[in-house]
C-alpha positions in Angstrom: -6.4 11.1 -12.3 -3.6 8.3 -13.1 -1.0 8.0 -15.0 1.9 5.5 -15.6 5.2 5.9 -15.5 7.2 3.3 -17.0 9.9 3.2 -14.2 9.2 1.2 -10.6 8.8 3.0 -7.2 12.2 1.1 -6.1 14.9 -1.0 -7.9 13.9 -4.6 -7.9 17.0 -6.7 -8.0 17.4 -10.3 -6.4 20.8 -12.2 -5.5 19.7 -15.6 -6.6 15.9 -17.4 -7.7 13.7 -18.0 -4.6 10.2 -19.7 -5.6 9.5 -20.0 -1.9 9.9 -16.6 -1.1 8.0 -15.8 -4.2 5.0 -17.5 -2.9 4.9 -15.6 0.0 5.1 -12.4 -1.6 1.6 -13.7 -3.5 0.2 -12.5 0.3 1.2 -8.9 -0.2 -0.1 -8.7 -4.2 -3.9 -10.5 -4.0 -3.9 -11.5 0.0 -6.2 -9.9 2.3 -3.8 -7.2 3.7 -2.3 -6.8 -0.1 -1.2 -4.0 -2.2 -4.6 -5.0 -4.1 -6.7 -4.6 -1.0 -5.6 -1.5 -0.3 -5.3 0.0 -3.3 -9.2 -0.7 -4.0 -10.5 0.1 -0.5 -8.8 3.4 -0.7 -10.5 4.3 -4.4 -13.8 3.0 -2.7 -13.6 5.1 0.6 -12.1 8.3 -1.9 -15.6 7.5 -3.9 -17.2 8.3 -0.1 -15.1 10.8 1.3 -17.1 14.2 1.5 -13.6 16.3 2.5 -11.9 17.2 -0.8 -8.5 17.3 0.5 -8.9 13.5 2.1 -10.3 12.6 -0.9 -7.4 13.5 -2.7 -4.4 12.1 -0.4 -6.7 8.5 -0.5 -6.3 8.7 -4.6 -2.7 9.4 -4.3 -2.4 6.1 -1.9 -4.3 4.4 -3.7 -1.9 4.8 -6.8 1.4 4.3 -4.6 -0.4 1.2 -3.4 -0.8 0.0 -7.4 2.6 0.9 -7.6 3.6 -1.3 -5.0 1.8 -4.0 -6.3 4.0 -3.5 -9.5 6.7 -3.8 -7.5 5.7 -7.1 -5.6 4.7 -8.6 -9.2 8.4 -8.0 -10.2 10.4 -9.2 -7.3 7.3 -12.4 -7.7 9.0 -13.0 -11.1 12.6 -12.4 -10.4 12.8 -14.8 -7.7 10.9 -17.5 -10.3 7.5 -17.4 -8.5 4.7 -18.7 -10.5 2.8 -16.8 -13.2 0.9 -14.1 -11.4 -2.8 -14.1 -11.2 -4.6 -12.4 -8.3 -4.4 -15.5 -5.4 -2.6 -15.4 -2.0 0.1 -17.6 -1.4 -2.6 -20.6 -0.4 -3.3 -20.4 -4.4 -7.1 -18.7 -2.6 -8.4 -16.1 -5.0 -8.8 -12.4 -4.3 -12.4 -11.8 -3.2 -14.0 -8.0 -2.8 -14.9 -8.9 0.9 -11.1 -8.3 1.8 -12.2 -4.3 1.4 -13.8 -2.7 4.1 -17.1 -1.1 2.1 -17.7 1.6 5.3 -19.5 4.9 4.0 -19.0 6.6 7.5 -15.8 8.9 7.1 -14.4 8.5 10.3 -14.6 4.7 9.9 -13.5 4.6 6.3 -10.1 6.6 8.0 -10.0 3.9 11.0 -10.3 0.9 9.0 -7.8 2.7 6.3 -5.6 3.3 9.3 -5.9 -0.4 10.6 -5.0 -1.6 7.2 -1.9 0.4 7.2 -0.7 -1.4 10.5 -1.6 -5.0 9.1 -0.1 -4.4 6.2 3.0 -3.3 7.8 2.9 -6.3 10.0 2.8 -8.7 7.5 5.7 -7.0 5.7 7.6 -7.2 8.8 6.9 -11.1 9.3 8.1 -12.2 6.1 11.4 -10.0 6.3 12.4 -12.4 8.1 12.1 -14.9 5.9 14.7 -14.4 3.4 18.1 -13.9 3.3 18.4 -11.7 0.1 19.8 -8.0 1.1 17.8 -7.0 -2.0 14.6 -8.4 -1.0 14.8 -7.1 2.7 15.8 -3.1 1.2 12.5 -3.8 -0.8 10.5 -5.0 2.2 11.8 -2.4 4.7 11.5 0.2 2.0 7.5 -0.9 1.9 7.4 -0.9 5.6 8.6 2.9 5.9 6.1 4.1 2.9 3.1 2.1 4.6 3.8 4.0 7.8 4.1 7.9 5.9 0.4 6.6 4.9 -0.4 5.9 8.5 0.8 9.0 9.6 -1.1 10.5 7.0 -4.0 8.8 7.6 -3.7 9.7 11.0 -3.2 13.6 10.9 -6.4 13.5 8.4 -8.9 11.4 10.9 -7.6 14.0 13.7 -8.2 17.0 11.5 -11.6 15.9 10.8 -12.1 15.2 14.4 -11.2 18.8 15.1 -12.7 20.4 12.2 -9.2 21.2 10.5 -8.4 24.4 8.4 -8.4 24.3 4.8 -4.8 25.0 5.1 -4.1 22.6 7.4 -5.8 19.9 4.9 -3.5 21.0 2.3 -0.8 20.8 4.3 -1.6 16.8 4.3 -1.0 16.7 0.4 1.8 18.7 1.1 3.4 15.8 3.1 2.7 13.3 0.8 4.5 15.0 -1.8 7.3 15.7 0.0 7.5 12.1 1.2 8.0 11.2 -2.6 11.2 13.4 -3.2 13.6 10.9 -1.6 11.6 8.2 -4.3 13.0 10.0 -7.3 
């Protein structure tokens, strides 16, 4: 289902070192509401997820969210943070109860939605603490692709709700590919 491409989701370039910074960006690659989190809870609720065409837009998250991570470890080691291992920016380790472990598919999609809005959050809070133009294209560019997931996520919880058309489902996918064309 995965594959790597060598080059990043976004450019990471940084104006000048910022170990500070750095160590806040640990939040968004092993925090609670990190790339990590996310990436894991949405291969675990895909494991779960009985409608095929939900269970595909959650893997192609999931691996936008790894990317992302990639991305946050870069801009980590640009701006001289410390070497990266999977703790928050309290030096706490990543623990496998920051992932919701629902098997209920309407709640995996709430808590998946939830997610989505705390991880946006948190984006949105540490914008504010830097002054790099870099660093702030690379947060606001996270912000937008964590709300195309909400949306996403959004449309598929309603669809399910209403007991959507194949087509409809597929039109889901649909979006999430077409929200990749202005990536490449």
């Amino acid at each position: 289902m995965f594959h790597y491409r060598k080059h990043l989701f976004y450019p990471i370039h940084v104006e000048r070192q910022d170990p500070g910074f750095a160590k806040l960006l640990l939040e968004h690659y092993a925090g609670r509401n990190s790339e990590i989190s996310s990436a894991l809870q949405y291969l675990n609720h895909r494991s779960n997820m009985p409608n095929r065409y939900v269970r595909d837009l959650l893997g192609l998250i999931a691996a936008e969210e790894l990317g992302h991570m990639e991305l946050i470890a870069a801009a980590i080691t640009k701006l001289g943070g410390p070497p990266l291992t999977c703790v928050n920016s309290q030096g706490a380790p990543w623990v496998s109860t920051y992932i919701d472990q629902s098997t209920d598919y309407i709640a995996m999609l709430q808590v998946d939605i939830q997610a989505e809005t705390r991880a946006a959050l948190l984006y949105q809070q540490h914008l504010e603490s830097t002054t790099d133009p870099n660093m702030k294209k690379m947060i606001n560019f996270l912000i937008t692709r964590e709300g195309v997931h909400k949306r996403l996520l959004q449309k598929a919880l309603a669809l399910i709700r209403e007991n959507g058309s194949p087509e409809e489902f597929n039109e889901l996918i649909y979006e999430y590919k077409m929200s990749l064309q202005v990536l490449e």
